[in-house]
C-alpha positions in Angstrom: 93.5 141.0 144.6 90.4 139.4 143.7 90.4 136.5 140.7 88.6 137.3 138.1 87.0 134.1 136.0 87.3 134.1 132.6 84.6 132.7 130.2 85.8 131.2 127.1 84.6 133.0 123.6 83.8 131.3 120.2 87.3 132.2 119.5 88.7 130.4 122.1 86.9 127.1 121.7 87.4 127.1 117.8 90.6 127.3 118.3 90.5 124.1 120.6 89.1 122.2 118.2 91.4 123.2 115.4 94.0 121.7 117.9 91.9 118.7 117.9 91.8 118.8 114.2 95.4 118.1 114.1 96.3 116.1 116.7 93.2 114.1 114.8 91.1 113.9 118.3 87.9 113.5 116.4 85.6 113.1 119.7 87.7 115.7 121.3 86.4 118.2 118.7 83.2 117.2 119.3 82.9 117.0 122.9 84.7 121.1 122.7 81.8 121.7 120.3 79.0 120.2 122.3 80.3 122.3 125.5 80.1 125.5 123.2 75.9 124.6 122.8 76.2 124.3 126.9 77.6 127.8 127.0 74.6 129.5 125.1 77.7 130.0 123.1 77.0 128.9 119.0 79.8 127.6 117.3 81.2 129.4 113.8 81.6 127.9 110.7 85.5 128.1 111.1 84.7 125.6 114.8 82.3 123.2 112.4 84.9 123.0 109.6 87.8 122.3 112.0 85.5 119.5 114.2 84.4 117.8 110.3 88.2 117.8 109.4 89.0 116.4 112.6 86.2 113.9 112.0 87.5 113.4 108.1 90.7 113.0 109.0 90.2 109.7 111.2 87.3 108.3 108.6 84.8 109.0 110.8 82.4 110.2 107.9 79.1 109.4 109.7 80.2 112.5 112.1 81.5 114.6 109.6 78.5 114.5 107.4 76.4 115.1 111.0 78.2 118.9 111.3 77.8 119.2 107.8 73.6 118.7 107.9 74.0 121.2 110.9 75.2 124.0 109.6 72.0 124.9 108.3 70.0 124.1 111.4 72.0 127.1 113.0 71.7 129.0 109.7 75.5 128.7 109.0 76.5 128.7 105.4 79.0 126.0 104.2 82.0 126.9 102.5 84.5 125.3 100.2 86.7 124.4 103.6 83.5 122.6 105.1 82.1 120.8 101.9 86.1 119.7 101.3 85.8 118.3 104.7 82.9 116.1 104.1 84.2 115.4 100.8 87.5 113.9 102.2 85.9 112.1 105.1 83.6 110.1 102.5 86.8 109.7 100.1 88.8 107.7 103.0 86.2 105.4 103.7 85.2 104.5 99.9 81.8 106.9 100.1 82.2 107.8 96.4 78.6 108.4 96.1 77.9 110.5 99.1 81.3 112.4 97.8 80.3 112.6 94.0 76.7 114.4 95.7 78.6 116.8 97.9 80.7 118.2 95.0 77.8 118.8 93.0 76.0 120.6 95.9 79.3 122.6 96.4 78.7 123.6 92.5 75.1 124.3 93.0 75.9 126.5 95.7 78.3 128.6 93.3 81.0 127.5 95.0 84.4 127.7 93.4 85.9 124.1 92.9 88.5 123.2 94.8 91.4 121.1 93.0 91.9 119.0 96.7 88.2 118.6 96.9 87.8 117.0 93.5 91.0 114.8 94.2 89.0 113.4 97.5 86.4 112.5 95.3 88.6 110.4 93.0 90.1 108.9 96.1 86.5 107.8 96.9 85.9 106.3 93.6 89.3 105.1 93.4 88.9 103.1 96.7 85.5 102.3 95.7 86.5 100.8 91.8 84.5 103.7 89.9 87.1 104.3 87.2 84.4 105.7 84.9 83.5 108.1 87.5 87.4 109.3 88.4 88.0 109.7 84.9 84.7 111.5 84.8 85.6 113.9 87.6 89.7 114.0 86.5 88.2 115.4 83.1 86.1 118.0 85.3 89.2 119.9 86.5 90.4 120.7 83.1 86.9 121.6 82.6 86.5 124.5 85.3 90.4 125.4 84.4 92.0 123.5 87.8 95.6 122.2 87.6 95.5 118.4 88.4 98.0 117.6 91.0 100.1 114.9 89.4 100.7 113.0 92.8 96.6 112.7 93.8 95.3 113.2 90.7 96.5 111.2 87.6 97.8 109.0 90.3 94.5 108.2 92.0 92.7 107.9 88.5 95.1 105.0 87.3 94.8 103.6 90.6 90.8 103.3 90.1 91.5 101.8 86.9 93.7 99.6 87.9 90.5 98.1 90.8 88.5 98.5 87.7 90.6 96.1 85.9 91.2 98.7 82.8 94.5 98.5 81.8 94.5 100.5 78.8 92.6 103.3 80.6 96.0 103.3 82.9 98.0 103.7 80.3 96.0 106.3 78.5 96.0 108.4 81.2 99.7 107.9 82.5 100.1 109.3 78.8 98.4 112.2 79.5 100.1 112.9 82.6 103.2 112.3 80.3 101.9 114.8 77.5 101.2 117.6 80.1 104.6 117.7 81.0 104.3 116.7 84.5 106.6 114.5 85.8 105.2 111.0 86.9 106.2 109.4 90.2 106.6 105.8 91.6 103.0 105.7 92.3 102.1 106.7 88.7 104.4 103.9 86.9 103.1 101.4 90.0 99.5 101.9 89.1 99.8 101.1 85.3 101.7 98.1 86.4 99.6 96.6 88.7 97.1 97.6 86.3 98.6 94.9 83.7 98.8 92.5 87.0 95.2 93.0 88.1 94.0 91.8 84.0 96.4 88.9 84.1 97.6 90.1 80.7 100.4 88.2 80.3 101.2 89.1 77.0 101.8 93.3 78.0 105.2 92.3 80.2 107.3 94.1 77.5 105.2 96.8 78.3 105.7 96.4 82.0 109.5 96.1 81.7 109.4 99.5 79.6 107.6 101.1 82.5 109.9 100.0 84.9 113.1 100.9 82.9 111.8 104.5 82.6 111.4 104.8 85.9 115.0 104.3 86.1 115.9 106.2 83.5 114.2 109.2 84.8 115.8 108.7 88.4 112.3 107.6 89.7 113.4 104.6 92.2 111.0 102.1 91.8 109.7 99.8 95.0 109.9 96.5 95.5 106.1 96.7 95.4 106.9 97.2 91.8 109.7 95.0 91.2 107.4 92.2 92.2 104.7 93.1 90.1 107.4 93.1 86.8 108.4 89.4 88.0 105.2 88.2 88.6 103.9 89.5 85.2 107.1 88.0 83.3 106.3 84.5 85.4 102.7 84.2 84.1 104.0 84.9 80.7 106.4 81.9 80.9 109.4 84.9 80.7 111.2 83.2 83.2 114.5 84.2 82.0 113.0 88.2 82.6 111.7 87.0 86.1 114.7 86.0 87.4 116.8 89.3 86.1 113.9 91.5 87.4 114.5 89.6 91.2 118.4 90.5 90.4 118.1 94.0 89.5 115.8 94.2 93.4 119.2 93.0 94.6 121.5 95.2 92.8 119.6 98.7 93.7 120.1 97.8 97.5 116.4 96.9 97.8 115.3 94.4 100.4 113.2 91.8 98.9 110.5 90.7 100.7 108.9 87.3 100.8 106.7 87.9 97.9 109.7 88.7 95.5 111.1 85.2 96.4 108.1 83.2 96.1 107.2 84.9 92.7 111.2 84.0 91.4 110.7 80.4 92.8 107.3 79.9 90.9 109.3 81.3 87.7 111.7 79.0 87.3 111.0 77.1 84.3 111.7 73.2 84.3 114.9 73.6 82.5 118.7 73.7 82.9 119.7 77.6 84.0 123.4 78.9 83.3 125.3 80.9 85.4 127.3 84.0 84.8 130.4 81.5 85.6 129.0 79.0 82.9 128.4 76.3 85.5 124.8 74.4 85.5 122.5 74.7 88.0 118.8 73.2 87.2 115.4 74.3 88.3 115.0 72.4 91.4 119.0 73.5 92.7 118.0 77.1 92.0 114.5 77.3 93.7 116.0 75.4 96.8 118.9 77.9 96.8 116.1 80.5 96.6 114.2 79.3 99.7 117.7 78.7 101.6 118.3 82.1 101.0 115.2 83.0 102.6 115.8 81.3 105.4 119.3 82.4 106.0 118.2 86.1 105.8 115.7 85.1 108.4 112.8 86.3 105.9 109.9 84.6 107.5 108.8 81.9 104.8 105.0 81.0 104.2 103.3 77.8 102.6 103.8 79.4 99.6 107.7 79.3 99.4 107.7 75.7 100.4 104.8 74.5 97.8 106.9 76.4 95.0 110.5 74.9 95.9 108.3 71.4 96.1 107.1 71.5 93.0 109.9 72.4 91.1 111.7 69.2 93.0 108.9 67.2 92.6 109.0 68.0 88.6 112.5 67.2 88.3 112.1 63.5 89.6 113.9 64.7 92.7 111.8 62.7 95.6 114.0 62.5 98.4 114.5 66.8 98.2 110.5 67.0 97.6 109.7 64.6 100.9 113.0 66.6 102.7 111.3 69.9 101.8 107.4 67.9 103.1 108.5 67.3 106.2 110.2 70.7 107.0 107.0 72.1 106.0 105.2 70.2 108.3 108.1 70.5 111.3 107.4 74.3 110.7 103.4 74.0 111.4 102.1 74.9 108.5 100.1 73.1 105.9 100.9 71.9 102.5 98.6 72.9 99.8 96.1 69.8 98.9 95.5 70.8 94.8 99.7 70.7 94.6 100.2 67.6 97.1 97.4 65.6 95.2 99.0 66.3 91.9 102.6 65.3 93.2 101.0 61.9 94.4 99.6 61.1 91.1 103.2 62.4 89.4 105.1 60.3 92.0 102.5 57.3 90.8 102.6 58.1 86.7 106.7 57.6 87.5 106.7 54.1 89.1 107.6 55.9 92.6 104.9 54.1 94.4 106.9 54.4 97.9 107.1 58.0 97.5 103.4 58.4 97.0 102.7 56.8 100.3 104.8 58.7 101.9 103.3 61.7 100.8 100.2 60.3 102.1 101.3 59.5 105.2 102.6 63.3 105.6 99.3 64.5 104.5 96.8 62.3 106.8 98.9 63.4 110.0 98.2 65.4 112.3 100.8 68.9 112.6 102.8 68.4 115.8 
């Protein structure tokens, strides 16, 4: 019986690079689709949106926006699937501009809006720090009657005023997510946190705190992303007392805190006497060196910063021989103690008569790591 060869159809190759579109082969898609031109074979819209999604879907924007410029070169019309494509590739890689333009070409073309196309848009301008422009565009869905999706939505909005340093915006708009009845998620009560963080307003940490107890109350499990947001807001606020329950509470929900939640609750600790729940005394310097043994016993890898903090704190406390034990394991470990804090313990060491200290210090400073 004689073989018969078969020629692949339009069909058949836009279905190899839909493949290629989710196992996210981006140059797989386009090499399919350049062997379709060397068939005498021309692709179909359905093979140029599956090779731009491809394309979007590893940031390859440059490519995507390539198809999308071709389509009328072979006298293809887009559709909503195509310009969402482009739209999404631009909104990974912070091309809010080029994104912002291809949704109003979509509308120029008549083209119904798409509620995931206009959220790729605010992705852009969220990466990009365009707040005005994501709450421009947010305000567009309600416009042409689109449900925002709560999770991409609202969420990327606060997230753009949060680059944009606009706190109140956040919080405005987390309200409106609040008054449509949709439920917020960790990512929503995040944002307006880190929103606070971003304008170092110290004096919002009540604010902070109530964000953060909602999202307990409501079952919403926040991160330790946001725990350490909530301690590092209360520590520039001088709420030290708030700091260090906020690092409990990371403890108590069976969170793992990370090296940044340790650091923060070392830099927190105010240079005062601390009592326990046992009534006992432990002071500033005891506590931020039980902090940073802590650390090391649950073999958290410790930075500069966790040393320089737990110095400090010794170092304000009139504690020298702790402050030069805690130098030298510092350098021991190879790395290097901060100059602006290790120039203002040697002047401290000299303002207190500890003259022998300050040499020391010196010493440690001008040599060379081993």
């Amino acid at each position: 019986m004689r073989e018969v060869a078969l020629e692949p159809e339009v069909i058949s190759y836009s279905a190899g690079v839909s493949a290629c579109e989710k196992g996210e082969q981006w140059w797989c898609a386009l090499l399919l689709l350049g062997e379709m031109w060397e068939a005498e074979l021309v692709p179909d819209i359905i093979a140029y949106s599956a090779g731009m999604s491809a394309c979007a879907r590893s940031g390859e924007w440059r490519h995507a926006l390539s198809l999308l410029g071709e389509l009328s070169e072979v006298k293809l019309v887009p559709n909503v699937v195509s310009y969402s494509a482009g739209v999404d590739a631009c909104g990974r890689d912070a091309q809010w501009q080029r994104a912002v333009s291809l949704l109003s070409e979509l509308s120029e073309a008549r083209l119904r809006l798409d509620v995931v196309c206009v959220n790729s848009a605010i992705s852009a301008c969220e990466k990009a720090g365009q707040w005005q422009h994501a709450m421009s565009l947010l305000f567009s869905l309600s416009c042409v009657r689109l449900e925002p999706n709560v999770t991409l939505s609202y969420n990327a909005g606060i997230q753009a005023c949060e680059k944009g340093r606009q706190w109140q915006q956040a919080l405005l708009l987390f309200n409106d997510l609040c008054v449509a009845e949709l439920e917020p998620d960790v990512v929503s009560y995040t944002g307006c946190c880190a929103a606070i963080q971003a304008c170092e307003r110290g004096e919002q940490w009540q604010t902070v705190l109530s964000l953060l107890s909602n999202m307990r109350k409501l079952k919403v499990e926040p991160s330790v992303h946001s725990y350490n947001i909530g301690i590092d807001v209360c520590k520039e606020s001088m709420q030290w007392r708030q700091a260090l329950t906020m690092f409990s509470n990371v403890l108590q929900v069976s969170l793992e805190a990370d090296v940044v939640s340790y650091n923060t609750a070392i830099s927190a600790c105010q240079d005062r006497q601390l009592f326990r729940s046992d009534g006992s005394v432990v002071t500033r310097w005891k506590l931020s060196s039980l902090l940073l043994s802590e650390l090391q016993r649950l073999s958290i890898e410790q930075n500069a910063i966790s040393y320089n903090a737990c110095f400090n704190a010794c170092a304000k406390a009139k504690q020298w021989q702790q402050a030069s034990v805690l130098l030298s394991e510092l350098c021991k470990v190879g790395m290097e103690p901060n100059a602006v804090t290790s120039n203002a313990r040697v002047l401290e060491y000299e303002k207190f008569g500890q003259w022998l200290h300050a040499l020391a210090l010196l010493s440690e400073l001008s040599s060379p790591l081993a």
